[in-house]
Backbone bond lengths (Angstrom), bond angles and torsions (degrees), N, CA, C in turn:
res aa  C-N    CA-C-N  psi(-1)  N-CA   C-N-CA  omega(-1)  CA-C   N-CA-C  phi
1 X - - - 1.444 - - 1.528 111.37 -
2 X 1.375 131.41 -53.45 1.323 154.22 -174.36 1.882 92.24 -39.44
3 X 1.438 113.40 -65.66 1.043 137.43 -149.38 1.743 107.43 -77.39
4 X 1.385 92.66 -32.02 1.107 92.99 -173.79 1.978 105.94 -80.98
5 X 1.050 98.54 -47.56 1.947 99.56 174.08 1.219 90.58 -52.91
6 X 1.443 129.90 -66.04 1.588 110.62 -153.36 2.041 124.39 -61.83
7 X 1.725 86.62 -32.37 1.564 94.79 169.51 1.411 121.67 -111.24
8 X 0.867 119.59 8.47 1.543 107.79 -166.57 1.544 121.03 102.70
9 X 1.103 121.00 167.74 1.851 117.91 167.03 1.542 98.16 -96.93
10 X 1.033 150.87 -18.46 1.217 151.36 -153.00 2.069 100.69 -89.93
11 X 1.692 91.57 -70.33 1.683 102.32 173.46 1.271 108.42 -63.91
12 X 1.288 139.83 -19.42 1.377 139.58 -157.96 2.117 94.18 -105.63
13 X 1.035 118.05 -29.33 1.618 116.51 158.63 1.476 112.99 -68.27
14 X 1.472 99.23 -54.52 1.939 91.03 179.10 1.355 118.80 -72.48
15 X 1.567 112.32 -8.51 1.620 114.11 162.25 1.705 117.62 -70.09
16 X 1.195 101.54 -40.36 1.422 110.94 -179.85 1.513 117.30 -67.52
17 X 1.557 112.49 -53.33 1.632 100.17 155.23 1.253 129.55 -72.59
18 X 1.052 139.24 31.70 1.095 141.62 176.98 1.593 94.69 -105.41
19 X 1.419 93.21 -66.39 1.710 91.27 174.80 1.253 122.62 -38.81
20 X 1.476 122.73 -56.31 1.722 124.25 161.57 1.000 103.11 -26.04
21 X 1.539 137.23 -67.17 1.568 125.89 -110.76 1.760 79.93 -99.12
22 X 1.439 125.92 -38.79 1.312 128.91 163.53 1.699 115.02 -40.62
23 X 0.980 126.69 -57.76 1.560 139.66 -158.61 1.643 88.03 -80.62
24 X 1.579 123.40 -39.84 1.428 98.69 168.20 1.473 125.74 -58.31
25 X 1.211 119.47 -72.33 1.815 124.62 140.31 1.693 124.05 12.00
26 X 1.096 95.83 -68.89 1.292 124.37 -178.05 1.711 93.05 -57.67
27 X 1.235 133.75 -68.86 1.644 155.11 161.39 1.672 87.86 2.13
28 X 1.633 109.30 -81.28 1.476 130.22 -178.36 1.277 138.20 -44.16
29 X 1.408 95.09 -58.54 1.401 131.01 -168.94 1.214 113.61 -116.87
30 X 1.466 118.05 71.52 1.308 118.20 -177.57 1.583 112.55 -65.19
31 X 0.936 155.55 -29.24 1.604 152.07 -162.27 1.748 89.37 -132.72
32 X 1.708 100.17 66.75 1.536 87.22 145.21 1.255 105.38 -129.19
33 X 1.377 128.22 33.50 1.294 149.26 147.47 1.717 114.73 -56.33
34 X 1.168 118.47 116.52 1.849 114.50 165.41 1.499 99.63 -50.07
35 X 1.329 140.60 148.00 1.461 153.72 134.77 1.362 100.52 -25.21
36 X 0.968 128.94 138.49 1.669 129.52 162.86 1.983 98.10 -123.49
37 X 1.264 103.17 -45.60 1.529 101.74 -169.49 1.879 103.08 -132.70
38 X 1.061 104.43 76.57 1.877 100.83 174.76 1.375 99.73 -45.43
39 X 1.507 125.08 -45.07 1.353 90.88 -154.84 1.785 118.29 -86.31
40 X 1.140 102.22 0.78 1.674 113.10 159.46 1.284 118.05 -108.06
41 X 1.602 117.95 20.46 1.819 127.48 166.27 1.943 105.58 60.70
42 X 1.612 108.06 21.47 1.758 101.83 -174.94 1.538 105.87 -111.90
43 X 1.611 104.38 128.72 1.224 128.08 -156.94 1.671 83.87 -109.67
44 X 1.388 103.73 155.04 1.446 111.90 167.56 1.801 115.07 -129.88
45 X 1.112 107.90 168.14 1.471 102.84 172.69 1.567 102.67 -156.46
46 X 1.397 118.46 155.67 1.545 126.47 -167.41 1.591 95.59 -107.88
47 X 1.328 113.76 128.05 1.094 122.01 -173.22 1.509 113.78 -92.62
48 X 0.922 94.77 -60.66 2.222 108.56 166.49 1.992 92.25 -133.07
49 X 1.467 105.88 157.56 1.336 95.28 -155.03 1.624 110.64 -86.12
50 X 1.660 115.80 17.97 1.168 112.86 155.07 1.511 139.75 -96.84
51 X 1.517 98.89 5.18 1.817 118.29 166.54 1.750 97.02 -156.19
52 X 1.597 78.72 150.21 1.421 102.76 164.08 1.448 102.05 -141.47
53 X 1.467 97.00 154.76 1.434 110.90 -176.19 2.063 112.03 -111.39
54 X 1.248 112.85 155.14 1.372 115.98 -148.90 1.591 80.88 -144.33
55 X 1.983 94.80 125.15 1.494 119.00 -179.95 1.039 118.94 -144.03
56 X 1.363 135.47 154.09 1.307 136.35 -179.48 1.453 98.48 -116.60
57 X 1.410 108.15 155.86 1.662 115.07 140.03 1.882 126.74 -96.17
58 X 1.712 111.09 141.40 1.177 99.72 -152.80 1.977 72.54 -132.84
59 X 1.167 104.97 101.18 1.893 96.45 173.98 1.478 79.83 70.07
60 X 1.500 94.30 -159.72 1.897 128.54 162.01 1.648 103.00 -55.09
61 X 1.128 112.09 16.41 1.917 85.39 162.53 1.074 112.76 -147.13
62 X 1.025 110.02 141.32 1.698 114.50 159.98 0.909 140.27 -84.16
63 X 1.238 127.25 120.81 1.286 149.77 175.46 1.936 126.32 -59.74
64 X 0.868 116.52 112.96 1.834 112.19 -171.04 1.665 93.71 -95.64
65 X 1.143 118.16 118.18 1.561 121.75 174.58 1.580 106.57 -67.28
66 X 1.533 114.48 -75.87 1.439 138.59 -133.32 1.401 105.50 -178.35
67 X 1.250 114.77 131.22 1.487 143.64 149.02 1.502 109.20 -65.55
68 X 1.573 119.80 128.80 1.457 109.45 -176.62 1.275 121.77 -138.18
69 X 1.512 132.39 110.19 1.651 129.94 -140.44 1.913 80.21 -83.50
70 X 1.446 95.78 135.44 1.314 97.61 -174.30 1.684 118.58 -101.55
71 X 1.428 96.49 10.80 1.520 112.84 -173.93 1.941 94.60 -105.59
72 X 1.337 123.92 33.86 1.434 141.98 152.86 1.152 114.36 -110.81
73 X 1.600 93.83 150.00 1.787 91.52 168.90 1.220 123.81 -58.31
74 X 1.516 134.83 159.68 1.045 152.09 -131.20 2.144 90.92 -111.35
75 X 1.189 70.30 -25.04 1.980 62.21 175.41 1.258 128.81 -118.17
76 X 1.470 96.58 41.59 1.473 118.86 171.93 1.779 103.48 -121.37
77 X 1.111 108.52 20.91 1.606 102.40 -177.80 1.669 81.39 -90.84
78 X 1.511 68.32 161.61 2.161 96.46 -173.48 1.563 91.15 -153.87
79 X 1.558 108.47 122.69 1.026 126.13 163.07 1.650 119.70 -113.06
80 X 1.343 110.89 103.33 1.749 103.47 -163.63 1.236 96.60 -86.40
């Protein structure tokens, strides 16, 4: 809902597959994420270039941290 008032239904569908087509990727290619934090193993990746999303691997799974509006400062990311 959020996403959709703020962008539209149109950008807010091609946001959503985008995310899919990532999370398939992601399936394969676990570390095609940049490193953001080695020493907590969390890789990030830019989904459309106004968020990127931030994941770990935990064993065989992955973990989805946070969605991160990338038009904020940089030292307000929070990776839980």
């Amino acid at each position: 809902m959020y996403l959709q008032k703020e962008w539209g239904e149109k950008a807010t569908q091609a946001f959503v597959k985008k995310t899919y087509e990532f999370l398939d990727l992601l399936i394969d290619f676990h570390e095609i994420g940049s490193v953001e934090n080695a020493d907590r193993q969390i890789r990030g990746f830019v989904i459309v270039k106004q968020v990127a999303i931030f994941y770990k691997l935990k064993g065989n799974n992955i973990v989805i941290l946070n969605f991160y509006d990338n038009r904020q400062n940089p030292k307000r990311k929070k990776y839980r």
